[in-house]
N, C-alpha and C positions, 0 to 999 in steps of 0.2 A: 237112938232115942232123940239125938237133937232137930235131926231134921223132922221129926215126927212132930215135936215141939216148937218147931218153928212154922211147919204147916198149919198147924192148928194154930197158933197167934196170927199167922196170914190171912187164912178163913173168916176167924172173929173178925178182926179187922176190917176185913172187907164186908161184910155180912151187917156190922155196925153201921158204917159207912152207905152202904147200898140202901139196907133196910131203913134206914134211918131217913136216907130222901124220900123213900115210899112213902113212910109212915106221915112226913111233916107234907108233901106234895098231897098226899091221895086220904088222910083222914086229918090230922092238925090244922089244914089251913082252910079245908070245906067248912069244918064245923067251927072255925073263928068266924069265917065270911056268913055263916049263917044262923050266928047267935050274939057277933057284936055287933057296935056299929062302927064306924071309925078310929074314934076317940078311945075306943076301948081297946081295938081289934089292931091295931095297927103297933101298938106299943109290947103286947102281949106277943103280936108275933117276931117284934125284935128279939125280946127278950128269950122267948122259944130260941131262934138261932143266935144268940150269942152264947148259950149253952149248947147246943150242938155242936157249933163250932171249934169248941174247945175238944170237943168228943172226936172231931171229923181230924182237927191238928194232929189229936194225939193217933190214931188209926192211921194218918198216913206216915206217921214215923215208925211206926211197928210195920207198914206193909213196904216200906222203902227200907228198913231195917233187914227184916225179916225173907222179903223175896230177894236182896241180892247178895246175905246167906246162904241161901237156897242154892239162887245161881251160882256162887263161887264156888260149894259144897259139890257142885256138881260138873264142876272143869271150867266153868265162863260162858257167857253168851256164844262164842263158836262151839260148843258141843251140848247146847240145849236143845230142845224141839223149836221149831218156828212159831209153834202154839207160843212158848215164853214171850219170843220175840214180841210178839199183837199185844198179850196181857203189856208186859210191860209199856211198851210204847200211848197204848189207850191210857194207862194208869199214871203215865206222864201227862198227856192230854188233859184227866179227869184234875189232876191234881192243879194245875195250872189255869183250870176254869174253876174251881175252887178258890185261888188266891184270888183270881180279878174279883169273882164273890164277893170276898173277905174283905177286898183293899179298894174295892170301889164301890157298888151300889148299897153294900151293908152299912159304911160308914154316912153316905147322903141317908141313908132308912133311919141311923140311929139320929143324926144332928136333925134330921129334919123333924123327926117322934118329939125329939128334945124342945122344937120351934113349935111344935102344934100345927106345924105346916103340913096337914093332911094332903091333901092332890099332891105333893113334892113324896112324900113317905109313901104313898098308895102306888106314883110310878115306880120310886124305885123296888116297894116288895114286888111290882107284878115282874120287873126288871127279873130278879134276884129267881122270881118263880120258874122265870123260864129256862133260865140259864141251868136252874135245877133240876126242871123235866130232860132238859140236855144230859148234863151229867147222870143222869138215873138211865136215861136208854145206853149210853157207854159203859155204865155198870152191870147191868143185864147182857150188853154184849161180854164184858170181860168174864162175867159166869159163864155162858155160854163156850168161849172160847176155851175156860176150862176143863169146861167140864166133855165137850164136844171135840176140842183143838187136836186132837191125836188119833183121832177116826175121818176125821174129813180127809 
């Protein structure tokens, strides 16, 4: 039952996480760009990711929780499939282009929102956009690698 329980808080997590960039990349940030203007657009979509983020922190402590459960659950990184191995390794990846996220162009986004220093807040959210179309194809790989990782 536990590992059944631990998979399924992995899933969500990751699903949160994944789904989550989609939703703010490919419909939250279209329709701010194309129904505010700056002044409006730019502070609302701080505020969007500082609430997210809070979601994305706590996801990645259930999937770093949770997946090396898993793995120890099942003898350790030497007797796992190599699929683990990828997942894992990308999900270090993901997580660590998350923190620069978090700790560097999110902070100039909020102090600059804070200045009305529009052009300063505008590069750093396109900064922050990209960084997140990054992180979202490494999450689609990390599904992939799940879901595919033991037939290839």
């Amino acid at each position: 039952m536990l590992p059944s329980l631990l998979l399924l808080l992995h899933l969500l997590a990751a699903a949160f996480w994944v789904g989550g960039m989609a939703t703010m990349h490919f419909a939250v940030r279209p329709a701010a760009v194309a129904s505010l203007e700056p002044p409006l657009r730019l502070p609302f979509m701080a505020a969007a990711l500082s609430r997210f983020f809070v979601g994305v922190s706590v996801a990645i402590g259930v999937l770093l929780a949770s997946g090396l459960l898993l793995v120890w659950m099942s003898g350790g990184f030497a007797r796992v499939h190599l699929s683990v191995h990828a997942m894992f390794t990308l999900g270090l990846v993901m997580m660590a282009l998350f923190l620069h996220i978090r700790f560097a162009p999110y902070p100039r986004l909020v102090r600059a929102v804070a200045a009305r220093e529009w052009p300063v807040a505008a590069t750093n959210l396109n900064t922050i956009r990209k960084l997140v179309a990054v992180n979202l194809v490494l999450g689609v790989l990390v599904f992939a690698v799940a879901t595919l990782g033991r037939v290839l």
